[in-house]
N, C-alpha and C positions, 0 to 999 in steps of 0.2 A: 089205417093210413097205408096208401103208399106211394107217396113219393114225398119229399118235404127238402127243405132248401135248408142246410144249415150253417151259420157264420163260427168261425173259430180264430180265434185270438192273436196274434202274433205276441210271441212272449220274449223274455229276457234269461237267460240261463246262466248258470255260474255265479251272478250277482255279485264279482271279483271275486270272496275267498271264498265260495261255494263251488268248488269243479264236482261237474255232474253228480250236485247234491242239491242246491238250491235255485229256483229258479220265481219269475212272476210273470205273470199279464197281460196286456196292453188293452186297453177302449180299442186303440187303432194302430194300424192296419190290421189287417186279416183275411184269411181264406172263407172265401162261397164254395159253397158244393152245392150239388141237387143231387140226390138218390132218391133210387126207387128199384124195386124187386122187380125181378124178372125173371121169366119160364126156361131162362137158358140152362142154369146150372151152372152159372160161372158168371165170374169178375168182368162186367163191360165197361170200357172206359172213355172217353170222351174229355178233351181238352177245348175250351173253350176261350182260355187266356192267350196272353204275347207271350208267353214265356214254352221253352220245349219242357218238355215232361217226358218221362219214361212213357213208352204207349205198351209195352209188355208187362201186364199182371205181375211178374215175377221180378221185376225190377224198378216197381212202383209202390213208394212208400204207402199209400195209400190202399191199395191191392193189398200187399203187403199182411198191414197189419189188421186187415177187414177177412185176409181169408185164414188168417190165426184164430182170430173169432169165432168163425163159423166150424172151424177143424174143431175147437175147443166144444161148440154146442150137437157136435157132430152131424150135422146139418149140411145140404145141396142147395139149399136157396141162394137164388144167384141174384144180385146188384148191379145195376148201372148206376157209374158214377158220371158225372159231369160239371170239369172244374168251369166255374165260372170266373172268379177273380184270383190269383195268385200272390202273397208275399214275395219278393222279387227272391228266388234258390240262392241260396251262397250270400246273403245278405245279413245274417248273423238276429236274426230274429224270429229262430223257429218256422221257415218256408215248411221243411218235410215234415217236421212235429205239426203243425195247424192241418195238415193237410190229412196228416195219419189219425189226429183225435180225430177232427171231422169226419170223415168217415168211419169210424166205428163205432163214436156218436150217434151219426146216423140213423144206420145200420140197427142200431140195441133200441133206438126209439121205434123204429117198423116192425122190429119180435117183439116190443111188446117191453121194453128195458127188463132184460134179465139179469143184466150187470147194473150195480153200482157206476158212478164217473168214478171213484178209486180204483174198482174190480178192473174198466177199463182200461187204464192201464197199462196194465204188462200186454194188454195186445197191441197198443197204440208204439209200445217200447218197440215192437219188429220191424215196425215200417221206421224207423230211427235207424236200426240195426242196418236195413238194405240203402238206407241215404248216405250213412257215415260212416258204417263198419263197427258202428259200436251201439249196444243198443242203453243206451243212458235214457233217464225219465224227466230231467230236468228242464225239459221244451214240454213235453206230452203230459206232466202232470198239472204243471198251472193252466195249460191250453185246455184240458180237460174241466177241470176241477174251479180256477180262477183264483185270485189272489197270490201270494206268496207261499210255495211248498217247498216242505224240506223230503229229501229222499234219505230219510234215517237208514234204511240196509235196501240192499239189494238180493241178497239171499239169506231171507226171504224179504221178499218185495214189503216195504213198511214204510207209507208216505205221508206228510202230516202235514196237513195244513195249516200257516202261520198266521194269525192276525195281525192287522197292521194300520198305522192310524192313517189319515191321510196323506197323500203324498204324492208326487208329484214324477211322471218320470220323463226326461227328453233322452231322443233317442235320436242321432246325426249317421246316415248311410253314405258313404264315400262312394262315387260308384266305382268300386275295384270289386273284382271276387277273389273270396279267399272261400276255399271247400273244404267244409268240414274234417272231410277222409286226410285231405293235404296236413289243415294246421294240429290233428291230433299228433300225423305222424312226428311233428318237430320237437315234442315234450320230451323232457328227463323222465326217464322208468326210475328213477331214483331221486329220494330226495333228503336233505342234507336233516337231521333232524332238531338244528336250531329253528330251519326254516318252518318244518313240518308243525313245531311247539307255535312258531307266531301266528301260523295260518290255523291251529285250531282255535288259538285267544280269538282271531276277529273273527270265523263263525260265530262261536258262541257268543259270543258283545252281538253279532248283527240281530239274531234271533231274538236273543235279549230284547232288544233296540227294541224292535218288533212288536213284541210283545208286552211291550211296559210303555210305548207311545214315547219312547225318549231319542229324539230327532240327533241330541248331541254325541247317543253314544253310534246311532245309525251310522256316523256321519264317520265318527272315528273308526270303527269296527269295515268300513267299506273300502279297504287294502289288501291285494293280493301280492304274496312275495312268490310264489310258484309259478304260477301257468302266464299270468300279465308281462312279466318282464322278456320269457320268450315268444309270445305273441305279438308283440308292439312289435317285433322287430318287421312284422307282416304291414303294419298301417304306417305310411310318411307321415312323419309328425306327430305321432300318436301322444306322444309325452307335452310339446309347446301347447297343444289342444288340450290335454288333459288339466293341466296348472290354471288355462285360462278360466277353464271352466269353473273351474276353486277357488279363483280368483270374484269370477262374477257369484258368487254365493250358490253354488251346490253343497250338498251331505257330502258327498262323494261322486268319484266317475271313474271308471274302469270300460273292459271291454264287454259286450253283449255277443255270450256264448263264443266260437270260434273266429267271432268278428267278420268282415271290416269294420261293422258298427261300432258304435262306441254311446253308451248310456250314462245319465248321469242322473241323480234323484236330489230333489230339493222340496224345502218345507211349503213352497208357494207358486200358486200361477204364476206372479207376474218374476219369481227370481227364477222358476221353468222356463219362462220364455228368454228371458235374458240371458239364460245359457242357452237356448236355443241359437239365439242369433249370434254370439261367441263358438259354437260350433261352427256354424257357417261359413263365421266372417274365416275361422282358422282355415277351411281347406279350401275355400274363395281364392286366399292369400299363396295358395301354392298351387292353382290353378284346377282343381279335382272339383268336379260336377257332385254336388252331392245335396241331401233329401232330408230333412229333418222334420221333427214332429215330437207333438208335445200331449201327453198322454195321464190320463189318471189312472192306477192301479185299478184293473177289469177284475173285478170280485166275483163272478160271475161265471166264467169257462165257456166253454160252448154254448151254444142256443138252437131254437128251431126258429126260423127267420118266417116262413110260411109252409 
């Protein structure tokens, strides 16, 4: 092969008490790319969406973490990329993660896949690194990988992929941006360690959850006392949206990664969609344009489209 179209996921990160540890999925939306090799010896890039992109190698998530790869195989073979569809940047659904697996995705499927989707990775982590300032795997391993993963350590890199029974997830975009780099800067470097003990009980219940198919304690285990409470202060309304949402029959709802977004997961289509349209109606009600969509956990990760 050489050139191949590949679809990459838009995921959910953090999954409230997972900070850059846990993340999932989505069927939809997602990033297109088309790569293909090239005689240049170097990173070609091509934007094809509405959206601006970095157009310098060196400042594109994508580039990024595709010429980490190749340093790694110590290799000259050069790629042209060309985005075709884009997750909208600063949207809180993994934009620079879809964009940075897909391409390395790519990329390992035209050598011939020398990597693992695990192995890949910690390269898809750099092009996170040049998006946000931090290179976290909680967008780049379920975008990779698919379904719900945990980021057990980071040094050394050790990612595990969660089972999970069915499940439902809606996902409401405000259209405000909040950038990544911005909403990491506003967190506490310190955390108080009653709080730190509540936030390790609901990882471990969600995982649990997870993994034993028990929807009641999903449901309970999906509260964040850390990062949520200073992040909301980014979304208007964040908390009257949030209740409504629990109200109409969610597990839970919190924020999707650095946000605008806001996620919620439920046992069934039709109470997913019912939160769907209780998102809506919420930022309808206070005038904010916004995009919602209702999605089953993508087990799946990246693909080759044609």
């Amino acid at each position: 092969m050489k050139k191949i179209k590949i679809f990459s996921p838009a995921t959910v990160a953090n999954v409230a008490c997972g900070f850059d540890i846990l993340g999932f999925a989505l069927n939809s939306p997602g990033d297109e790319i088309s790569i293909e090799t090239n005689v240049h010896h170097k990173i070609v890039l091509y934007n094809e969406t509405s959206y601006e992109l970095p157009s310098a190698p060196e400042d594109n998530a994508t580039a990024v973490a595709l010429q980490s790869m190749l340093d790694f195989l110590k290799t000259s073979q050069g790629f042209t990329v060309t985005f075709l569809k884009k997750i909208m940047p600063g949207s809180g659904v993994g934009s620079s993660a879809a964009s940075a697996a897909a391409g390395v995705f790519g990329a390992n499927e035209l050598l011939g896949r020398p990597f693992t989707r695990k192995e890949l990775v910690r390269f898809a982590m750099q092009g996170e690194r040049v998006a946000s300032g931090s290179a976290h795997a909680d967008n780049v391993a379920p975008a990779l990988m698919g379904g719900f993963t945990l980021v057990r350590s980071y040094n050394p890199l050790d990612i595990i992929p969660i089972p999970s029974p069915e499940i439902y997830a809606t996902v409401v975009h405000p259209q405000i941006e909040v950038r990544t780099s911005d909403s990491r800067k506003i967190l506490r470097q310190e955390v108080a360690i009653k709080k730190a003990i509540e936030q390790w009980g609901n990882v471990a219940g969600l995982v649990a959850g997870l993994f034993s198919n028990d929807y009641d304690l999903i449901g309970r285990s999906l509260h964040d006392v850390i990062v949520e409470p200073v992040r909301a202060l980014l979304i208007p309304e964040f908390y009257t949206v949030k209740q409504a949402v629990l109200d109409a029959g969610a597990l839970g709802c919190s924020i999707s990664g650095s946000g605008p977004s806001i996620f919620a997961l439920s046992k069934t289509l039709s109470i997913a969609e019912q939160v769907a349209q209780t998102m809506q109606n919420g930022f309808n009600n206070i005038g904010i344009d916004n995009n919602v969509f209702v999605s089953l956990i993508n087990k799946e990760g990246c693909r080759v489209m044609e």
